[in-house]
C-alpha positions in Angstrom: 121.8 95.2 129.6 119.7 92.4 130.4 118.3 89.6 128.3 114.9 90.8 128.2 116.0 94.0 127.1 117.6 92.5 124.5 115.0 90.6 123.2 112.8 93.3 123.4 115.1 95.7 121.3 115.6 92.9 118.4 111.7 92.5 118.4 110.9 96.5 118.0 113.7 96.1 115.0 112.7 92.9 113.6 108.8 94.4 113.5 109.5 98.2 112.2 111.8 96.5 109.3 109.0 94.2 108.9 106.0 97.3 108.6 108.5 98.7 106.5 108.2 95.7 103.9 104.8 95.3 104.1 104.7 98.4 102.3 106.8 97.9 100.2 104.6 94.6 99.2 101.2 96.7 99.5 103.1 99.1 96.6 104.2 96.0 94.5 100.6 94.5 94.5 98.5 97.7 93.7 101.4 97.7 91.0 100.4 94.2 89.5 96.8 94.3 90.1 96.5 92.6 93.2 95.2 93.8 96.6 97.4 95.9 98.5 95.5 95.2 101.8 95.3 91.5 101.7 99.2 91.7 100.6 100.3 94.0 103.2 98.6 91.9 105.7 100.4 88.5 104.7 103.4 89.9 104.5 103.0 91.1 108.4 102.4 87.9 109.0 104.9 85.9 106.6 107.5 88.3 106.2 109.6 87.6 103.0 108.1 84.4 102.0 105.2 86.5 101.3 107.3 88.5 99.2 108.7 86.0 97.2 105.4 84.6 97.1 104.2 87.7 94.8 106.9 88.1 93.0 106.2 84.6 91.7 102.4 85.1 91.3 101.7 86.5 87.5 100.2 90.0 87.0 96.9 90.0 86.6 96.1 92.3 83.8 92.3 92.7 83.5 92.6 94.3 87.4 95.2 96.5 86.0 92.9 97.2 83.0 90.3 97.8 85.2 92.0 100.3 88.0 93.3 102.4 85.1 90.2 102.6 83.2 88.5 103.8 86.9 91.4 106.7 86.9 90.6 107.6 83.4 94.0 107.0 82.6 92.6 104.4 80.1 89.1 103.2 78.0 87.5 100.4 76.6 87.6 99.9 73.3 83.9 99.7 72.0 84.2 96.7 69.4 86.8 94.4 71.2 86.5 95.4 74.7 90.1 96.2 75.5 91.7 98.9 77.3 92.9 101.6 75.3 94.4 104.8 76.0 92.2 107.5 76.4 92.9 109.6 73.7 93.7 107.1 71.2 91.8 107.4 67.4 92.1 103.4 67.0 92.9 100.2 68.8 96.2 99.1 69.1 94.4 95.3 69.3 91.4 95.3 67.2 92.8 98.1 64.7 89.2 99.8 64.5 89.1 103.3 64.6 87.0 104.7 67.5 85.9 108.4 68.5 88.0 110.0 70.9 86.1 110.6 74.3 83.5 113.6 74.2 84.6 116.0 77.1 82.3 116.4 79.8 79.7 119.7 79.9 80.0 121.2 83.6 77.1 122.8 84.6 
């Protein structure tokens, strides 16, 4: 087995575990309300600095609110502007009592 052989198996390892963790990152991101894309590809470049690097970087809560709002997992509360759950009767924040959603007529 020559040295280029060598080098060339450690490369195809050192880049598939490396695919691997961008993944991983892209997961984590989407999970804390950043983007997965723009982590995935920093961490292709960086490796596990980039990692470390989000780890460290706080959650950013109005993008969660947001993405969970779009997947009607969640609402906005009409008189503070929070997200809520969906079927909730009154906010958890403002205490207000608010309608639950009216469900949608298909035609």
């Amino acid at each position: 087995m020559g040295l280029d052989e060598v080098v060339n198996s450690l490369f195809g390892i050192w880049f598939a575990a490396n695919t691997i963790l961008a993944f991983f990152a892209g997961f984590i991101a989407a999970a804390r309300g950043r983007s997965e894309g723009g982590w995935f590809i920093l961490t292709l470049i960086f490796g596990l600095v980039a990692i470390l690097a989000l780890a460290l970087y706080p959650v950013d809560e109005d993008k969660l609110a947001a993405t969970k709002v779009r997947r009607k997992r969640m609402r906005w509360c009409p008189f503070c502007l929070r997200a809520i759950a969906t079927r909730a009767k009154k906010c958890p924040y403002c205490h207000s009592a608010v309608e639950p959603p009216q469900p949608k007529e298909s035609t």
